[in-house]
C-alpha positions as CSV (number, residue, x, y, z in Angstrom):
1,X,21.1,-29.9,9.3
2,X,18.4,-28.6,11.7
3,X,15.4,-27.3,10.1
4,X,15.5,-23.6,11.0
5,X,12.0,-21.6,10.7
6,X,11.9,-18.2,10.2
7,X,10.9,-16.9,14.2
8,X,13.3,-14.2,14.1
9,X,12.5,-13.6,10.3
10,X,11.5,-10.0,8.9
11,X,7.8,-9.7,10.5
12,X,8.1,-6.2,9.1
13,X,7.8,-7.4,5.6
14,X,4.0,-8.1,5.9
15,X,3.9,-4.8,7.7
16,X,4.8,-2.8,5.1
17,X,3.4,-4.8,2.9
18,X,-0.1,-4.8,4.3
19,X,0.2,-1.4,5.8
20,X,-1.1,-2.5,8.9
21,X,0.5,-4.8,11.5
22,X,-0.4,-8.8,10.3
23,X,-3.1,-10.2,12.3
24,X,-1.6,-13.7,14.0
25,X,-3.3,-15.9,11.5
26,X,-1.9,-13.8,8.9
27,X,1.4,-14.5,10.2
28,X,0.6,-18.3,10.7
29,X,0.0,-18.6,7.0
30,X,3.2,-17.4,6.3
31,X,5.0,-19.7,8.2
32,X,2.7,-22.5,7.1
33,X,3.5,-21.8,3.7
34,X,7.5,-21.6,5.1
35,X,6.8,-25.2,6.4
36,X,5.5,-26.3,3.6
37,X,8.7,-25.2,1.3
38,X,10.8,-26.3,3.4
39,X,9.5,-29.6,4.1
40,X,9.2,-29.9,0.0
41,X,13.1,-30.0,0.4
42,X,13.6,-26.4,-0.6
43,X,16.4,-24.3,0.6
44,X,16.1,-21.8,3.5
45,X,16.8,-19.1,1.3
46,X,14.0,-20.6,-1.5
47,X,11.5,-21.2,1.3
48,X,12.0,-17.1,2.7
49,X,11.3,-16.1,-1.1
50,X,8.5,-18.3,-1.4
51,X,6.7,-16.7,1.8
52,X,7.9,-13.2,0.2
53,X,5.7,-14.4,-2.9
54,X,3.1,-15.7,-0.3
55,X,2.9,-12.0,0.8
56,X,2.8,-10.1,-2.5
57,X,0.0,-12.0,-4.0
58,X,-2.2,-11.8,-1.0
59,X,-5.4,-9.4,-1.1
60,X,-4.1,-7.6,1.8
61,X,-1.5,-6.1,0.0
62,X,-2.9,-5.8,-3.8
63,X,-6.0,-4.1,-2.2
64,X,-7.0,-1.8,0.5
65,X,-9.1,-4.2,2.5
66,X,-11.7,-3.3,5.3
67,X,-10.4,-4.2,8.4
68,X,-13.6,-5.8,9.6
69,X,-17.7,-6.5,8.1
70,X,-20.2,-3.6,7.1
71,X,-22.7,-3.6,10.2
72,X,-26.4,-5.6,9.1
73,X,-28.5,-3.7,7.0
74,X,-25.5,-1.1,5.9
75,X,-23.1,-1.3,2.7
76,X,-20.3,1.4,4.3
77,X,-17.8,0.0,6.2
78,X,-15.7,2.4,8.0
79,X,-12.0,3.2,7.2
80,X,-10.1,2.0,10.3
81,X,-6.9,4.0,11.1
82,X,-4.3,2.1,8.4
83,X,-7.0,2.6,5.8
84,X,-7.1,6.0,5.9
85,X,-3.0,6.3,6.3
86,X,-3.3,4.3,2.9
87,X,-5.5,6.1,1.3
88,X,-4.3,9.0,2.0
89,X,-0.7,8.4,0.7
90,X,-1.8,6.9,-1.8
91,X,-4.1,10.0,-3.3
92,X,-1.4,12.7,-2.5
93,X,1.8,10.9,-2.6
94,X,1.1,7.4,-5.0
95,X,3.0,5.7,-2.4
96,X,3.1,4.0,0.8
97,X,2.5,5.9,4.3
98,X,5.0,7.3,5.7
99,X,6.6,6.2,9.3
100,X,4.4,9.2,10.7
101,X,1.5,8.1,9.2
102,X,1.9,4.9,10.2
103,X,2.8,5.5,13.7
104,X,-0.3,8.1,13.9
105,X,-2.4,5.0,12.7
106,X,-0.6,2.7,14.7
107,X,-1.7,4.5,18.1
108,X,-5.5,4.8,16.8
109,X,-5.5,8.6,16.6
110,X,-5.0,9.3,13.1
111,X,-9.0,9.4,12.1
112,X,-9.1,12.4,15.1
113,X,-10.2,15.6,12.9
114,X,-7.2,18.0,14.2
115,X,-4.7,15.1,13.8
116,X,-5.7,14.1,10.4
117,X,-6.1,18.1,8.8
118,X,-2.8,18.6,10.0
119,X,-1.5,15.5,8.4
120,X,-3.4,16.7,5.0
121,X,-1.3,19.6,5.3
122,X,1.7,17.7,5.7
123,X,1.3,15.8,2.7
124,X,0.8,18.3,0.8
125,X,3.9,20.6,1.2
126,X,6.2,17.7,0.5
127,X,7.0,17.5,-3.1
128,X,6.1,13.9,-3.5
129,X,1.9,15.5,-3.6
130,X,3.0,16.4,-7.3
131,X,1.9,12.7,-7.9
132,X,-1.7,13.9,-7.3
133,X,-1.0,16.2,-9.8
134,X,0.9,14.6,-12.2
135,X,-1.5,11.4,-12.0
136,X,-5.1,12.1,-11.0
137,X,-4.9,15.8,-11.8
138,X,-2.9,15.6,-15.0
139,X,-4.8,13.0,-16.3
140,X,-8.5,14.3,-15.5
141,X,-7.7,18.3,-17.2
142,X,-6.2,16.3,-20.2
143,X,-2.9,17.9,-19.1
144,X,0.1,16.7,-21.1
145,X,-1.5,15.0,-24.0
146,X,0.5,16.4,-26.7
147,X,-1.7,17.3,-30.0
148,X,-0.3,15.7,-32.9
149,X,2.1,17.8,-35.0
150,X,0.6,18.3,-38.5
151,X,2.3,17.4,-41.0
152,X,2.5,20.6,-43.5
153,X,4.7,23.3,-42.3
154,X,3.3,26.6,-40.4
155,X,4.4,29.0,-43.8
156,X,2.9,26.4,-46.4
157,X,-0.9,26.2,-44.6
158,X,-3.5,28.3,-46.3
């Protein structure tokens, strides 16, 4: 049996799992670790769920990591296009960006003031911005913490 490696395989896996495209040496890890499976006699089908795993322990997807270094003598680091797609869903939605947001970021012109207002907007009429609500919001006012029910009935207390 020819040894098969995954060239055609998903590449949008670590897309949507990083929210940004994978840079090349991203992608060369993957199929390094691929390799490495599959040279360890495990099946195709083993070796594709071992990158998979390869992917969803990886920093890139567990975190929202800068895209490049602070500059010398400065600790802020600029969101780049994905990051702010990312944190923006993330806040208002508690979910991934959308494929708007991530085409916006994808063409660089998401940070671009009237772009990204109108894409605040956006998020915020559809119904999945109750998450920042029923998270953040919810859980900052003390909102739905029930008090505990006392014990002695309302016509019994003195």
């Amino acid at each position: 049996m020819p040894a098969r490696r995954p060239e055609t395989w998903p590449a949008r896996w670590p897309r949507k799992a990083y929210r940004r495209p994978p840079s090349e040496e991203e992608l060369d890890v993957l199929l390094r670790v691929f390799d490495l499976a599959r040279q360890n006699k495990l099946a195709y089908p083993a070796a594709l769920r071992l990158m998979l795993k390869a992917i969803l322990v990886s920093p890139e997807f567990l975190f929202i990591t800068p895209a490049k270094e602070a500059e010398s003598g400065s600790d802020i680091v600029a969101l780049d296009d994905y990051q702010l797609a990312s944190r923006l869903s993330y806040l208002l939605w508690a979910t991934m960006p959308d494929a708007e947001l991530s085409a916006l970021a994808d063409s660089g012109k998401l940070h671009e003031p009237a772009i990204l207002k109108a894409q605040v907007s956006r998020l915020l009429k559809d119904p999945r911005s109750r998450a920042l609500f029923d998270g953040f919001g919810a859980q900052w006012l003390g909102l739905g913490i029930s008090r505990p029910k006392s014990s002695i009935p309302p016509n019994s207390r003195k």
